[in-house]
C-alpha positions as CSV (number, residue, x, y, z in Angstrom):
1,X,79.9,209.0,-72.2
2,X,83.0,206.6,-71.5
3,X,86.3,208.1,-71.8
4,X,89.8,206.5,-71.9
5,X,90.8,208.2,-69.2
6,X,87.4,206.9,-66.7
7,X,87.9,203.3,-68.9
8,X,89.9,202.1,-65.9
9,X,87.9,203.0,-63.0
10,X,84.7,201.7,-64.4
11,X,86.5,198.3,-65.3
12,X,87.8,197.9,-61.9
13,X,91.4,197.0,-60.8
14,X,91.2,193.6,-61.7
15,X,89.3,193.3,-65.1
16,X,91.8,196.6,-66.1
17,X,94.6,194.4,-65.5
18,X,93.7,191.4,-67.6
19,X,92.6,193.7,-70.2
20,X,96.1,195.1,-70.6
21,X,97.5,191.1,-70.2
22,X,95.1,189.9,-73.1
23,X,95.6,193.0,-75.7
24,X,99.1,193.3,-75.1
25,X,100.0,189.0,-75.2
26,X,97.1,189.2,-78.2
27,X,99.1,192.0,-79.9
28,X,103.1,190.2,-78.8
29,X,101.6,186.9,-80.3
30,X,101.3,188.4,-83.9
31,X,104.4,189.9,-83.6
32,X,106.5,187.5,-83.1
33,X,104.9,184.9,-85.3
34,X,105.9,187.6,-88.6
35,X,109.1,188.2,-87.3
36,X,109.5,184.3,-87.6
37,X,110.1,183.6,-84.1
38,X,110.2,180.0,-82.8
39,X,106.5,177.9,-82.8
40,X,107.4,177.1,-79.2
41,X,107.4,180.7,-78.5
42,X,104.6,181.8,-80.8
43,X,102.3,178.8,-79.3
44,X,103.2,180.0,-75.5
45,X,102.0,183.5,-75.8
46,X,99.3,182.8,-77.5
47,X,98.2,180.4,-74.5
48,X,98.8,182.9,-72.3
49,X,96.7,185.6,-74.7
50,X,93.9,182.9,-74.9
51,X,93.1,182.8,-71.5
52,X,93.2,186.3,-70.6
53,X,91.0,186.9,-73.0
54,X,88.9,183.7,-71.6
55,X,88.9,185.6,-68.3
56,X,87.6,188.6,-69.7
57,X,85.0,187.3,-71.9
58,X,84.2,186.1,-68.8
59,X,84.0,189.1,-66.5
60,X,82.1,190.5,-69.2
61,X,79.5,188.2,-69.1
62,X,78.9,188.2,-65.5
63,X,78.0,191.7,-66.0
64,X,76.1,191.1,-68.6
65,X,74.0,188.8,-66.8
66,X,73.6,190.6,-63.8
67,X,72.1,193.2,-66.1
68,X,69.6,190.6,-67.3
69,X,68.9,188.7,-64.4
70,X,71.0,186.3,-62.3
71,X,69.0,182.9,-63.9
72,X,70.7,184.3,-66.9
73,X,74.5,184.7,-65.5
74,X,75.0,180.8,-65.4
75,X,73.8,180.3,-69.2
76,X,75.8,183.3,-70.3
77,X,79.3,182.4,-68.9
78,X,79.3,178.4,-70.3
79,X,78.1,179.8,-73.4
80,X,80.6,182.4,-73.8
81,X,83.4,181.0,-71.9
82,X,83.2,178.2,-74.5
83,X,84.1,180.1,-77.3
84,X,88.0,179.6,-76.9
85,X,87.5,176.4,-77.4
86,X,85.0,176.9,-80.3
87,X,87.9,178.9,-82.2
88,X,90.3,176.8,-81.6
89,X,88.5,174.2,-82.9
90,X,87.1,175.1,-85.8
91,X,90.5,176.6,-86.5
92,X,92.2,172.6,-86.1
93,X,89.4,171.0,-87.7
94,X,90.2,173.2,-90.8
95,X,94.5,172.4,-89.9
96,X,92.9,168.4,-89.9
97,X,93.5,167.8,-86.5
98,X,90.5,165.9,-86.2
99,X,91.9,163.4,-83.6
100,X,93.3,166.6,-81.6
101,X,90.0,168.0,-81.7
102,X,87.9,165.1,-80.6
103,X,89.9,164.8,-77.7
104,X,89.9,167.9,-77.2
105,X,85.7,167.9,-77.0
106,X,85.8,164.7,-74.8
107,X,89.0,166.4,-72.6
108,X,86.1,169.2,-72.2
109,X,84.1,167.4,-70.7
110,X,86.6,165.5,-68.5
111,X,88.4,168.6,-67.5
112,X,85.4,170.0,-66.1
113,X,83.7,167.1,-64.3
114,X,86.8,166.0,-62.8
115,X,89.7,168.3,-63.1
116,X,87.5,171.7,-62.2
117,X,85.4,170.0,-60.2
118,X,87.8,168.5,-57.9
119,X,89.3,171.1,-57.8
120,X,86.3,173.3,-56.6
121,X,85.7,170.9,-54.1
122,X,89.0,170.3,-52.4
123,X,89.8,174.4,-52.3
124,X,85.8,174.8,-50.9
125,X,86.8,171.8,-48.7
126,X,89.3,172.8,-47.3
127,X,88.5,176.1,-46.6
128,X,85.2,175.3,-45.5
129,X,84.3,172.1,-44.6
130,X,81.6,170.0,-46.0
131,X,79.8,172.3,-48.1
132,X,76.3,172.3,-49.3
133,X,74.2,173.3,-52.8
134,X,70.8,172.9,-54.3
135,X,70.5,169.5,-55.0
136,X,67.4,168.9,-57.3
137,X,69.2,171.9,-59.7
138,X,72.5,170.0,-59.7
139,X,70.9,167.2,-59.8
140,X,69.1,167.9,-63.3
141,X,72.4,169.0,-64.5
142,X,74.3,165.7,-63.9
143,X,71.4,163.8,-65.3
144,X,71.4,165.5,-68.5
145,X,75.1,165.2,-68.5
146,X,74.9,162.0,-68.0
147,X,72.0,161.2,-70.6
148,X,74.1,163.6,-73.0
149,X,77.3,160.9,-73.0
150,X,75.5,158.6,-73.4
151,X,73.8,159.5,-76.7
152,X,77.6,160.2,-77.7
153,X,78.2,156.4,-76.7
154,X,75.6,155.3,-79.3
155,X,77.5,156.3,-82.8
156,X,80.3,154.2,-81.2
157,X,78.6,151.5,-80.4
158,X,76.4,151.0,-83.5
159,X,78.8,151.2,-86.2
160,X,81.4,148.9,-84.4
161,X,81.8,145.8,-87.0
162,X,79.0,143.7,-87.2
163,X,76.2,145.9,-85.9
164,X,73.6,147.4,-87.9
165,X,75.2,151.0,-88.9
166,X,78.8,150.4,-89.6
167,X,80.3,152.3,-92.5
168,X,77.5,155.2,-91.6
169,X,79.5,156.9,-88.8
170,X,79.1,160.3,-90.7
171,X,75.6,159.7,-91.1
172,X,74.9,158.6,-87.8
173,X,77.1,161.2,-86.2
174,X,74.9,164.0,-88.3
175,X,71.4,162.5,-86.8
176,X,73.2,162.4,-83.1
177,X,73.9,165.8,-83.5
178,X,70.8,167.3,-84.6
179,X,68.8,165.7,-81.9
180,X,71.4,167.0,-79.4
181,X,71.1,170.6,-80.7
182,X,67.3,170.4,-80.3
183,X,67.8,169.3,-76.7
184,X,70.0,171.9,-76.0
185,X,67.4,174.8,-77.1
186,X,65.0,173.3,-75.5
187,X,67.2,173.0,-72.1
188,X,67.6,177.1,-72.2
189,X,63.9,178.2,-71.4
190,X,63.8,175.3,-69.6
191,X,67.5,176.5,-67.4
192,X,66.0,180.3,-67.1
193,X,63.1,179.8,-65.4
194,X,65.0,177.1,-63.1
195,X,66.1,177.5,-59.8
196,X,69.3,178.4,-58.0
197,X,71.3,175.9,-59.1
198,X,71.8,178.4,-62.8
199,X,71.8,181.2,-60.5
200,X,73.9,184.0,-58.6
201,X,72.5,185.7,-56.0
202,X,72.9,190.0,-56.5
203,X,75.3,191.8,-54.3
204,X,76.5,195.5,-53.6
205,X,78.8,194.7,-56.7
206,X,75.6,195.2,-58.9
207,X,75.0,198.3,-58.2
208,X,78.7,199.3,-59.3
209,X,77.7,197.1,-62.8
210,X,79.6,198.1,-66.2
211,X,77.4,200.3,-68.5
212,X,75.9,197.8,-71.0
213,X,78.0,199.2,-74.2
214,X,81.1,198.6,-72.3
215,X,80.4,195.0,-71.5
216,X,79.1,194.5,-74.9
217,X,82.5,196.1,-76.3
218,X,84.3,193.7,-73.9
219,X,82.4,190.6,-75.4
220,X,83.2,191.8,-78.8
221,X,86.6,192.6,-78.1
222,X,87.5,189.5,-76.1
223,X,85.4,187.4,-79.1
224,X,87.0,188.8,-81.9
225,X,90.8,188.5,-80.2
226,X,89.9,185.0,-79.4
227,X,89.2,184.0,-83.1
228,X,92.6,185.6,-84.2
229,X,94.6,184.2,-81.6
230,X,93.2,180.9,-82.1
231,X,94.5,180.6,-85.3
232,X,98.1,181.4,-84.2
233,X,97.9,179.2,-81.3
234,X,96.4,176.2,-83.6
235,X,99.5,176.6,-86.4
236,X,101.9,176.7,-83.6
237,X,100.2,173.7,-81.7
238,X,101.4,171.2,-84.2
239,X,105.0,171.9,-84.6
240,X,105.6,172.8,-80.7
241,X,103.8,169.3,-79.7
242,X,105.9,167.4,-82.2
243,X,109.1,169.3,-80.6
244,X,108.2,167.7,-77.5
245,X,107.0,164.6,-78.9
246,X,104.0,164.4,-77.0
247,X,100.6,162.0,-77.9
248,X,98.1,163.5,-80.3
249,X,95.8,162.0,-77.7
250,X,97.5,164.0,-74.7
251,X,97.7,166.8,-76.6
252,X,94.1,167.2,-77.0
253,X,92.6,165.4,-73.9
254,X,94.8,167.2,-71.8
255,X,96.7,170.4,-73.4
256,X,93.9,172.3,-75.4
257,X,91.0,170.9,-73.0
258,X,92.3,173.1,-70.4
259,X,93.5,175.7,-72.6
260,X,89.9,176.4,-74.0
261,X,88.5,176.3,-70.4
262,X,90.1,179.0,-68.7
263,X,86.9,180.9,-67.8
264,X,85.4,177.8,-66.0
265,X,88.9,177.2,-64.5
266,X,89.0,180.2,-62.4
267,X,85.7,181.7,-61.5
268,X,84.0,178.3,-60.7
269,X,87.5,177.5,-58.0
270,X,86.8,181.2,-56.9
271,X,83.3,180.7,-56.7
272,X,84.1,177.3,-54.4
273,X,86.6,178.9,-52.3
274,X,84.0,181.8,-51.3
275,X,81.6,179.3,-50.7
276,X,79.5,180.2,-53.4
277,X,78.7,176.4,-54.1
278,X,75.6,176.7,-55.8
279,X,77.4,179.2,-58.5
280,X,80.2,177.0,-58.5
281,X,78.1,173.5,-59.6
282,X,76.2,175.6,-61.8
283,X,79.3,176.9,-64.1
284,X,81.3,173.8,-64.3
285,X,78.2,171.2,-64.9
286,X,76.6,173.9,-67.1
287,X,79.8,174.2,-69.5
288,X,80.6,170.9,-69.6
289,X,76.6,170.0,-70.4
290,X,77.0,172.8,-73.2
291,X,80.4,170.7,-74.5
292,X,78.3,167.9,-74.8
293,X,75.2,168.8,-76.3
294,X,75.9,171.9,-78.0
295,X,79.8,172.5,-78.9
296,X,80.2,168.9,-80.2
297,X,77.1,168.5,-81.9
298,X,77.4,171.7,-83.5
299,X,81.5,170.9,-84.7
300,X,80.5,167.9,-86.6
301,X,78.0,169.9,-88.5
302,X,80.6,172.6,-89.3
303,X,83.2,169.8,-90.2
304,X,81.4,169.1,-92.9
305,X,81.4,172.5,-94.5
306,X,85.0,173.9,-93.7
307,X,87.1,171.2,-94.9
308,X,90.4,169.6,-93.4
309,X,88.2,166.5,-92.0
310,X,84.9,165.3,-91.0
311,X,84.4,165.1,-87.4
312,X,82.4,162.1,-85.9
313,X,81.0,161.0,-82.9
314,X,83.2,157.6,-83.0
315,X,85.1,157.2,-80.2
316,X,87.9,154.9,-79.4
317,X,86.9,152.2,-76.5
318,X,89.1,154.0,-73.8
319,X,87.9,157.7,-74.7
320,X,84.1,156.4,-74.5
321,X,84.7,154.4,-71.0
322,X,86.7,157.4,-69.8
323,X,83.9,160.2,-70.1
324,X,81.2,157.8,-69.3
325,X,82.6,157.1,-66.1
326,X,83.7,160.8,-65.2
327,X,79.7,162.2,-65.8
328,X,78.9,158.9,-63.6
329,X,81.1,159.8,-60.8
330,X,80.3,163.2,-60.7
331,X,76.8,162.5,-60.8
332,X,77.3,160.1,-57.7
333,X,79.5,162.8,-56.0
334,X,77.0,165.4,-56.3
335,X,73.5,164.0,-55.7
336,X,73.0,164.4,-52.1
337,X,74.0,168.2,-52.4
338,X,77.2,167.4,-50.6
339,X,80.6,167.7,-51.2
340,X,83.6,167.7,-49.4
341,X,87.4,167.9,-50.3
342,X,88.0,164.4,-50.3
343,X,85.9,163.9,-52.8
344,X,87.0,166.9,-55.2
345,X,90.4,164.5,-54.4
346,X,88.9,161.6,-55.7
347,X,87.7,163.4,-59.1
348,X,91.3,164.7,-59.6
349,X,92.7,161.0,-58.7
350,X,90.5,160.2,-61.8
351,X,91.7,163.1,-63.9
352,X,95.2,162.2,-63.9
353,X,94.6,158.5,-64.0
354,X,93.1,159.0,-67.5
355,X,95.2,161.8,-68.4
356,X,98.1,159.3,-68.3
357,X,96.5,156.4,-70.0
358,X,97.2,158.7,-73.1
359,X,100.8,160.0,-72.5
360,X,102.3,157.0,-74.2
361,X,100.0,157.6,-77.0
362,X,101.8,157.6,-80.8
363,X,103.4,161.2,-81.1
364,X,101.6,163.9,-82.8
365,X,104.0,164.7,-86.1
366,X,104.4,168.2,-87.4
């Protein structure tokens, strides 16, 4: 039977550590929001609460799926590590920050395939010289990613004026979705019985796994703090970016994209710098493949039943011809099962070239 008292040895040094960070940020946040303290303040902690508890949803779910299988460890931690960015969402959608939340969707996918990746690639790089993964695996992941923005690109495109579905970007957005949803149960028997490329190989770490009830509690517990949190960090989003007079547009490509990804943030660079390639490919393509054709899809439906806005799949000229060119070039970068740190340079490059195509964007008003 776990005890307090043997909690902290069974977690490890590590996982104890950003299990204080997240309960005790989680538990500061509330505080200071009802004792009226600044939104700056309140939206600052609650970042920093978020991704702790991004971290160790994550942990959690390594052990998880090193309990079931490695095929399913890949799965687990894009699904899970997503739902930050879930919460949040929902939690803006219903504030009716719909522009913050599209971005925030495409910045997803953007932040992963160029700002995680590149960065992946130049730390592994440069550490390690050219490094090598599974190509056909990787491979199959860019090309769904790839066929995934695209079928995003068609609601824009068809209701433009003049063409045959304008005025129906609701309805058309609903149809995308459903389709997308389907793929994306389809693509999870499909991922388990795959091969490396959604896999980590065991080590002499397994042996020392969690029991399952404690990663389950740390799921649950890093789930549920994550909904309340989000809610705090969304009501002090607005007021804190309108302090700073910042873009809506930045605000969400850029600010809660990378906010929501924490988990892929740090253990797919970790994974890279230990040379763990085929781990690292499979995390970041994997979550931003599950942004695509699962987390968006499954917003607009929501949108529709929560209030504060409908969310379509609409997207201005510049956010469409960003995200189709960022699955492009990292389906380029990675199909010869290659990569090197010039070209994890070349996908930041990117990153920051669209990230400030938005910074003069109108301001964001509180």
């Amino acid at each position: 039977m776990q005890t307090l008292a043997t909690l902290p040895a069974t977690l490890g040094r590590t996982a104890s550590i950003v299990a204080v960070v997240a309960i005790v940020t989680t538990i500061l946040a509330f505080a200071i929001s009802g004792l009226g303290a600044s939104h700056t303040i309140v939206f600052i902690v609650s970042a920093v609460a978020l991704a702790a508890l991004a971290v160790l949803i994550g942990q959690g779910t390594d052990e998880l799926g090193q309990r079931f299988g490695p095929a399913t460890t890949g799965i687990l931690q894009s699904a899970l590590g997503n739902l930050p960015e879930l919460f949040i969402s929902i939690f803006a959608l219903r504030a009716g920050l719909v522009v913050v939340v599209q971005t925030a969707l495409i910045g997803s996918i953007l932040a992963n395939t160029l700002l995680v990746l590149g960065l992946a690639f130049l730390v592994g790089g440069l550490r390690h010289g050219t490094q090598t993964f599974h190509a056909p695996s990787v491979r199959t992941m860019a090309t769904l990613l790839l066929l995934a923005v695209a079928a995003l690109a068609i609601p824009t495109l068809a209701t433009a004026p003049g063409e045959p579905d304008a005025g129906h970007e609701i309805d058309l957005s609903v149809i995308v979705s459903i389709v997308l949803l389907v793929v994306f149960a389809a693509s999870i028997p499909f991922s388990l019985s795959g091969g490396r490329g959604v896999s980590v190989e065991r080590d002499a770490s397994t042996v020392n796994a969690w029991p399952l009830p404690l990663a389950l509690g740390v799921l649950a517990v890093g789930a549920v703090g994550a909904a309340l949190t989000s809610d705090l960090f969304v009501e002090a989003l607005k007021p804190t970016m309108a302090s700073l007079g910042l873009s809506e547009a930045f605000v969400g490509l850029v600010i809660v994209a990378i906010a929501g990804n924490a988990v892929e943030n740090l253990v797919g660079i970790q994974a890279a710098a230990a040379n763990k390639t085929d781990l690292a490919t499979s995390l970041i393509l994997n979550s931003a493949l599950q942004v695509a054709i699962a987390l968006t899809p499954a917003l607009v439906l929501i949108s529709l039943v929560i209030g504060g806005g409908a969310l379509t799949l609409v997207l201005s000229p510049l956010l469409l011809g960003a995200v189709f060119l960022a699955a492009l070039l990292a389906a380029v970068i990675v199909f010869d099962g290659e990569s090197t740190w010039l070209e994890g340079l070349a996908l930041l490059g990117l990153y920051l070239i669209i990230a400030a195509s938005v910074w003069y964007g109108p301001p964001i008003h509180a």
